[in-house]
C-alpha positions in Angstrom: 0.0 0.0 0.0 2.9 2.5 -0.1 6.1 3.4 -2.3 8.2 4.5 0.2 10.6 5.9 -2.1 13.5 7.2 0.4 16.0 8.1 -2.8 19.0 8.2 -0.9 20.9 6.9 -3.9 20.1 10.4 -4.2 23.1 11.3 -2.1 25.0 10.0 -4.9 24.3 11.1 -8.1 22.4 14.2 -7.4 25.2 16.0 -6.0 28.5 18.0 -7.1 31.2 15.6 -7.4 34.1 17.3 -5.0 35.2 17.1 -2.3 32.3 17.5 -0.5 31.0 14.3 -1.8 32.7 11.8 0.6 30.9 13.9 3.6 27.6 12.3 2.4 28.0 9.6 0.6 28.3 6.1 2.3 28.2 2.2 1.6 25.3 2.6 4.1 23.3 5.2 2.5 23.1 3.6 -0.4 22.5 0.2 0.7 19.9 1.1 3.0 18.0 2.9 0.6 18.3 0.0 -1.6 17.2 -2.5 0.7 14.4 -0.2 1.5 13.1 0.0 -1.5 12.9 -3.8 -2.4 11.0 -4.6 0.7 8.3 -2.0 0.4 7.7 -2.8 -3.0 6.8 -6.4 -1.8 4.1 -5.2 -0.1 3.3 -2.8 -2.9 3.0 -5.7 -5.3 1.3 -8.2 -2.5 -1.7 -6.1 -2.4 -1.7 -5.2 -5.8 -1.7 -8.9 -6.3 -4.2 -9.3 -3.9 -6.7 -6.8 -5.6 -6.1 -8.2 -8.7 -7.8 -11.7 -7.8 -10.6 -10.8 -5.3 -12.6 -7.9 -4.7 -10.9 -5.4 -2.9 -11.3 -2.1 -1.2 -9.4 -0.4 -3.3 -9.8 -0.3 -7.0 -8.1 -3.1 -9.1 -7.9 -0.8 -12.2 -4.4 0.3 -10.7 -1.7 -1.9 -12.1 1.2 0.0 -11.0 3.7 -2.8 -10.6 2.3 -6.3 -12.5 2.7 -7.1 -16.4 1.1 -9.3 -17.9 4.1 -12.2 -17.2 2.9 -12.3 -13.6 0.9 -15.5 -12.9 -1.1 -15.2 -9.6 -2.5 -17.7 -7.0 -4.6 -17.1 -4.1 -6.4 -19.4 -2.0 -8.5 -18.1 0.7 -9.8 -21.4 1.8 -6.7 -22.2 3.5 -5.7 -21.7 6.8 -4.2 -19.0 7.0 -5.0 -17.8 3.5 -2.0 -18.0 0.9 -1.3 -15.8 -2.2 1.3 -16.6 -4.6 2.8 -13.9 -7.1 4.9 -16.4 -9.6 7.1 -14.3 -12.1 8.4 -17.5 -13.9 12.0 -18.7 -14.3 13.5 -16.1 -16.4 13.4 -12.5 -16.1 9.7 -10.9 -16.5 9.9 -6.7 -17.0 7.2 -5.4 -15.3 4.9 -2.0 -15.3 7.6 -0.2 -12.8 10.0 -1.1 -15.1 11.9 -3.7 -13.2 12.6 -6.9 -14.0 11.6 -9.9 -12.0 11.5 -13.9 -12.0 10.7 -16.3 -9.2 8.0 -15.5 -6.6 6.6 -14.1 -3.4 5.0 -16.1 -1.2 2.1 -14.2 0.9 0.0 -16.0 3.9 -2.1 -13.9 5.6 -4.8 -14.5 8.7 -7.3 -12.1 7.1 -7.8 -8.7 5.0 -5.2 -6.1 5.0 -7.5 -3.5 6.4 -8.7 -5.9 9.2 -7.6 -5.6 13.3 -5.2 -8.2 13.9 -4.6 -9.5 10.6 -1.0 -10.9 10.4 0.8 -10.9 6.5 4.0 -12.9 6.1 6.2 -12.4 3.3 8.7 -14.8 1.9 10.0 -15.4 -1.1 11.3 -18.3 -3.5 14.1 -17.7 -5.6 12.7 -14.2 -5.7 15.2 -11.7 -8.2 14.3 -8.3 -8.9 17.2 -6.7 -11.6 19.2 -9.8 -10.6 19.9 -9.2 -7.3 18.5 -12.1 -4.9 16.0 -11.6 -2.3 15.9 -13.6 1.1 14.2 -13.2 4.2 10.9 -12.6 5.6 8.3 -9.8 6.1 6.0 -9.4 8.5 3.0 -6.9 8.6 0.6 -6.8 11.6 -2.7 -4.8 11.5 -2.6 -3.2 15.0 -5.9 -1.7 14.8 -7.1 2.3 14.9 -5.8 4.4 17.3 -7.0 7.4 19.2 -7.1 9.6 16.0 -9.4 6.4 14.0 -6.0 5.8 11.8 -5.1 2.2 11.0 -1.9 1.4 12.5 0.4 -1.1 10.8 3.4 -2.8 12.5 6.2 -3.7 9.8 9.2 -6.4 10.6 11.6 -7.0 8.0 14.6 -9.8 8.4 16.0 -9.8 5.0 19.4 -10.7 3.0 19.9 -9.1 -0.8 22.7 -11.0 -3.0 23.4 -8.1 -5.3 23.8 -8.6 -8.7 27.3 -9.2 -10.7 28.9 -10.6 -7.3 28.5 -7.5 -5.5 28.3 -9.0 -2.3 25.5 -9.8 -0.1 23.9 -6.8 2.4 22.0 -7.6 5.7 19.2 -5.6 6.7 16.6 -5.3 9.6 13.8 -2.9 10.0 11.0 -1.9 12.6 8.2 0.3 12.0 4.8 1.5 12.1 2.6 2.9 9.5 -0.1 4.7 9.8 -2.7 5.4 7.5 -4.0 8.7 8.2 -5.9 9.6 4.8 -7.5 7.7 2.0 -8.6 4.6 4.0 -12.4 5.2 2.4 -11.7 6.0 -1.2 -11.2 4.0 -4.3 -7.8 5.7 -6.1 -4.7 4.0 -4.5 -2.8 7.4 -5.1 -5.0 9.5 -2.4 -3.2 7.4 -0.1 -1.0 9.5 3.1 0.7 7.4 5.5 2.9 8.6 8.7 6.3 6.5 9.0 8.1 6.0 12.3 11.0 3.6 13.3 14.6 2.1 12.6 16.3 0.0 10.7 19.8 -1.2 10.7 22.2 -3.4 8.5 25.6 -4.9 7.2 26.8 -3.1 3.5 27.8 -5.5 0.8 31.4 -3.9 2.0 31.4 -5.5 5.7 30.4 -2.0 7.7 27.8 -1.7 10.1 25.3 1.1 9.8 21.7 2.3 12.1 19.3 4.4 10.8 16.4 6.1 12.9 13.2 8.2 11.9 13.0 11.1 14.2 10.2 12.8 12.8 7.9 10.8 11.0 8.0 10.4 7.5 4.8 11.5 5.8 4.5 9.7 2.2 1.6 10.5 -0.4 1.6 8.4 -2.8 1.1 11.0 -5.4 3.8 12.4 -5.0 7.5 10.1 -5.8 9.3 11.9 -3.3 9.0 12.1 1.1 7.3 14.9 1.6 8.5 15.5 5.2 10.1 14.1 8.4 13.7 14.0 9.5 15.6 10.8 9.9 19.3 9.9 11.1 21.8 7.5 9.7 25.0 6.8 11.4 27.3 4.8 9.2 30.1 2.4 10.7 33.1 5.1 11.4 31.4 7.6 9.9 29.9 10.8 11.0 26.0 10.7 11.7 24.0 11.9 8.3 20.9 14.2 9.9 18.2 14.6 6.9 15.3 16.5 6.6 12.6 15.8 3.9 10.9 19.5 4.0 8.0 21.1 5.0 5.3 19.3 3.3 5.7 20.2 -0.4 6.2 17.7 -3.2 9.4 18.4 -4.3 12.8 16.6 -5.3 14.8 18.9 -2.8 16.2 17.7 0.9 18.8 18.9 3.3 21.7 16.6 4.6 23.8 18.0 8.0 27.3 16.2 8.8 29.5 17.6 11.4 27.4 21.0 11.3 27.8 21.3 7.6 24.5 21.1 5.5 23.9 20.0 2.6 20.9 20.3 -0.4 20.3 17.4 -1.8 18.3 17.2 -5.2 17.0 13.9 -6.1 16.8 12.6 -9.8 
């Protein structure tokens, strides 16, 4: 239900190469963002998936990530319920333009939008752009809170073999989601969620590196980019990286701080 789409390869190419460059750039940013991004995409195409073979609160007219290569099972007879989203044995491009083969493997105790539903992710000889995906992924519906916003708890153990033997990266996140707007309407893209939590991991390079959500990220999914919050990431021997999404606006532009310097940051 969300693209999460925390660009910090962003730190990359999207800034002057000098000198300044080595201040922002890490193994860690990068890798974390990557990581990032392949997870909450799982979940992205689960309930795509999902909508695609059932009806479905939201509608199924929005085929953001599945071609037409994508064969899908679900079975809601079963105990808990299981939905398989097969790619096939060789590369399959789908509509985000990625390529994927193998499959995800989705058993869930109920609807997405229901208290206490619990949805496990795992995968089986699952490659997206040729880099292998391991692990699990664990969403828990945790019911509304004060405000009437669903609350989602998200648990991610995962392991990425990146492609052309670069290396294999660790990471581990908790956090919650909340849903604050679009929970009643049809168009996936009115969606607004509030991210909180960490996440830490080992780069493809051996370093150790912890990232923490300060303010919570606030992600619309019409707009590509985090449209607010502040977060921290404090790469292995490194100085901490302090960055702020903004004020609210959709726009490509974010601020890093390292050792009291800062930093704008635009994304591609």
């Amino acid at each position: 239900m969300m693209t999460l789409v925390l660009s910090m390869g962003l730190l990359l190419s999207a800034c002057k190469k000098d000198k300044n460059d080595a201040a922002i750039d890490s193994d860690a940013t990068r890798d974390d963002a990557f990581a990032e991004s392949i997870f909450d995409n799982v979940s992205n195409i689960s309930n795509e998936a999902y909508s695609l073979s059932s009806s479905s609160l939201k509608s199924t007219e929005d085929r953001v990530y599945l071609g037409q290569c994508v064969s899908i099972s679900l079975d809601t007879t079963a105990n808990p319920h299981a939905l398989i989203i097969d790619f096939g044995d060789v590369n399959c491009l789908c509509n985000d333009g990625k390529y994927r083969r193998g499959a995800i493997i989705v058993s869930f105790t109920g609807r997405y939008w229901y208290p206490g539903t619990v949805i496990t992710h795992t995968f089986d000889e699952y490659y997206v752009n040729d880099n292998h995906i391991e692990g699990t992924k664990v969403v828990t519906n945790m019911g509304f809170n004060a405000d009437n916003h669903l609350v989602h708890s998200i648990e991610v153990v995962g392991v990425i073999h990146k492609a052309n033997n670069g290396g294999t990266l660790s990471w581990n996140s908790s956090r919650t989601r909340t849903w604050i707007d679009g929970f009643n309407t049809f168009p996936l893209r009115d969606d607004v969620y509030l991210i909180d939590g960490m996440s830490n991991g080992i780069t493809a390079t051996g370093f150790t590196w912890t990232k923490e959500i300060v303010n919570p990220l606030r992600i619309e999914l019409d707009c590509r980019y985090v449209v607010s919050g502040t977060m921290e990431i404090v790469p292995e021997g490194l100085a901490t990286r302090f960055v702020d999404f903004g004020n609210g606006d959709c726009d490509n532009i974010i601020t890093v701080m390292v050792n009291g310097e800062i930093y704008t940051i635009y994304l591609p």
